[in-house]
Structure formats: C-alpha cells, structure tokens
C-alpha positions in Angstrom: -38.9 28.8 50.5 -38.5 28.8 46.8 -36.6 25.4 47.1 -39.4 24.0 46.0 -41.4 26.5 44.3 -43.0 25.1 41.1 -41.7 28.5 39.3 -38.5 28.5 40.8 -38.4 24.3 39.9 -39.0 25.4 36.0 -36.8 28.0 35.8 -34.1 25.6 37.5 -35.2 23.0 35.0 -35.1 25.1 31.6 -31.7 27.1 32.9 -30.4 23.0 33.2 -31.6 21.6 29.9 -29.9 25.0 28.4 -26.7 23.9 30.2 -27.0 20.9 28.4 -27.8 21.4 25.1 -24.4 24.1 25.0 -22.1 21.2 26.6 -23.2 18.8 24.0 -23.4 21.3 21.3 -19.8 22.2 22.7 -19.1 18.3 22.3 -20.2 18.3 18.9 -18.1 21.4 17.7 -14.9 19.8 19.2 -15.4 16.7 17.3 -16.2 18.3 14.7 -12.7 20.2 14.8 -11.2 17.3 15.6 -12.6 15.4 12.8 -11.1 18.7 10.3 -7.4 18.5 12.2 -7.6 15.0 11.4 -8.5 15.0 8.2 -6.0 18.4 7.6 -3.1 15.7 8.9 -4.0 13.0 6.6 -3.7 15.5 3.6 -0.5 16.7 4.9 1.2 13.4 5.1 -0.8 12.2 1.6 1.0 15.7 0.0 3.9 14.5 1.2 4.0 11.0 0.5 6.8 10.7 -2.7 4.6 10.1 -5.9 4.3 6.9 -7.0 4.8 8.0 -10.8 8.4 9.5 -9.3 9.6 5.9 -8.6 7.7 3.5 -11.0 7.1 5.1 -14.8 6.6 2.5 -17.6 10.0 2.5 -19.0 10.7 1.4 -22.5 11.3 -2.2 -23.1 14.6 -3.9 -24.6 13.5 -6.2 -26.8 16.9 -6.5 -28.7 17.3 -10.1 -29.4 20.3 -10.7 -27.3 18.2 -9.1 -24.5 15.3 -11.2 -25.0 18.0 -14.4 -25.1 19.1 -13.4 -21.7 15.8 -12.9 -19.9 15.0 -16.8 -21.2 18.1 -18.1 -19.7 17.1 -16.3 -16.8 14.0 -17.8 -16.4 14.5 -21.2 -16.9 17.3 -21.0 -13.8 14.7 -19.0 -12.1 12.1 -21.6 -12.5 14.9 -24.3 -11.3 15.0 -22.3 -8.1 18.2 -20.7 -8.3 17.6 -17.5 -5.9 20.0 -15.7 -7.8 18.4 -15.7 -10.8 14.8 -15.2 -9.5 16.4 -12.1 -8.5 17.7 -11.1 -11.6 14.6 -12.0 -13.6 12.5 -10.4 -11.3 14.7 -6.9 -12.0 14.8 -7.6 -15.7 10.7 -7.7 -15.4 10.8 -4.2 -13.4 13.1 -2.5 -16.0 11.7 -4.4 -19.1 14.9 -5.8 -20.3 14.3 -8.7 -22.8 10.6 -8.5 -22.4 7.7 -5.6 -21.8 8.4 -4.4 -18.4 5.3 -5.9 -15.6 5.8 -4.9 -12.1 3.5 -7.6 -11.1 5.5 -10.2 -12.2 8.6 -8.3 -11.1 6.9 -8.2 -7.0 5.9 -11.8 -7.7 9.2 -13.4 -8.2 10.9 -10.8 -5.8 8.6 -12.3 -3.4 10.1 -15.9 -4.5 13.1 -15.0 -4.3 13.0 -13.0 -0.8 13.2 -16.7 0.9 17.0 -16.5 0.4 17.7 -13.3 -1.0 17.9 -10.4 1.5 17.8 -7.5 -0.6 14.8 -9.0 -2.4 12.5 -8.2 0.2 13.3 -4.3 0.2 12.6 -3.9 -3.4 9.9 -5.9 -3.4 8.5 -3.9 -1.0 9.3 -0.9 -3.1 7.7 -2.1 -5.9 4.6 -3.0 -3.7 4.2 1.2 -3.3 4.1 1.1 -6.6 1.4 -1.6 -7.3 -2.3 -0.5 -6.7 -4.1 -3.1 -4.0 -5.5 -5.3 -6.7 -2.5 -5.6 -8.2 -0.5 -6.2 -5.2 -3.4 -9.2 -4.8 -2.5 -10.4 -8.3 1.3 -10.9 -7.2 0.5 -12.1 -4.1 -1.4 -15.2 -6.2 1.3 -15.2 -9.1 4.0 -15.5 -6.5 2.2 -18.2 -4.7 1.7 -20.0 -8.2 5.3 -19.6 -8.8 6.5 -21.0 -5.6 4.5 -24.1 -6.2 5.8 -24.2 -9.9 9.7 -23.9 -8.5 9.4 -26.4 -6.2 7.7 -28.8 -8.3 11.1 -29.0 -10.1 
C-alpha cells in the first residue's frame, strides 16, 4: 500500500539522491587522500634523492700549461676516434683539467665514446643526473655533432 504512495515515492527518492551525494562525496575525499599520499611519496623519494650539488660542484680548473698541452693532445686522438682518448678527454672536461671544466661537453664525448667503452656509459649517465634537461638536450646534439665530426676523419 505505500509501495506506491507519492509521499512514500519522495521520501524513497530524496533518502536515495542523499545516498548518493555521501558515496560520491566519499569518492571525492578518497581521492583526495590519495592524491595527498601521493604527493607525500613523491616528496619522500625527492628528499631523498642524493643532491645533485653533492656529486657535480664546479671545481677549479688546471689551466697550468702542461695541463692545457695534455688536454690538446687528447683531443686531437679523440677527434681521430681513438675511444680511449674520447674517454680521457671527456674526464679531463668533467674535472676541468687543461681547460674550464663543462659537463656538457664531458656527457657529449662520454656518449661518443660509450660505443666501445664500457665504463663510459655509467658515468655518462652520472653526469646526466647532474645536467638539467636542457642541458642534457644540448649534449645529446653536441654528441651527435661530434660523432659525425669523428667519423668524418
């Protein structure tokens, strides 16, 4: 008998549109804790991620002259592709021996010479933490401009 009652009908109506409007307001509040635990993660790991001034400081240049003479004999074998010294001349760039110390040159001819040179690869990819993403974009071009350079000869 009150099945169908238009009173009974609203109340039944207004009692489910209540039910609802808590479920998704209940929806909302658990993304909206999920969203904060998220976010509360990220920080955690972003804390705890090493710093990249730690690894990568500016460090003062050698620019004695006998420094300076070795990173030019470097460089020409580097440019005549021997892996060996695009190595080398790629760490004389990261600790500024023989000429101002550039981490984007240094990923650019690790990068070179990581075709051959195992250990390459792992520091360049070190050096990559260190590089912001438009620098890392600038050694990615400077390493492909170097490649085509080395192979030229």
């Amino acid at each position: 008998m009150f099945g169908n009652h238009p009173e009974f009908m609203m109340k039944r109506l207004r009692s489910s549109r209540v039910l609802v409007i808590n479920q998704h307001r209940r929806g909302q509040a658990l993304l909206l804790r999920a969203g904060f635990v998220a976010l509360t993660i990220f920080l955690i790991a972003l804390a705890a991620t090493p710093s990249r001034a730690a690894d990568c400081g500016k460090l003062q240049a050698n620019l004695a002259p006998d420094a300076v003479e070795h990173f030019e004999a470097v460089k020409g074998a580097a440019q005549k592709s021997d892996h060996q010294a695009q190595y080398e001349l790629a760490r004389l760039y990261r600790v500024g021996h023989g000429v101002q110390q550039d981490l984007i040159r240094a990923y650019a001819w690790l990068n070179v010479a990581a075709r051959s040179h195992r250990e390459a690869s792992e520091e360049r990819d070190h050096i990559g933490r260190c590089l912001r993403p438009n620098e890392q974009v600038k050694a990615q071009v400077l390493s492909l401009e170097l490649l085509s350079g080395v192979r030229s000869h």
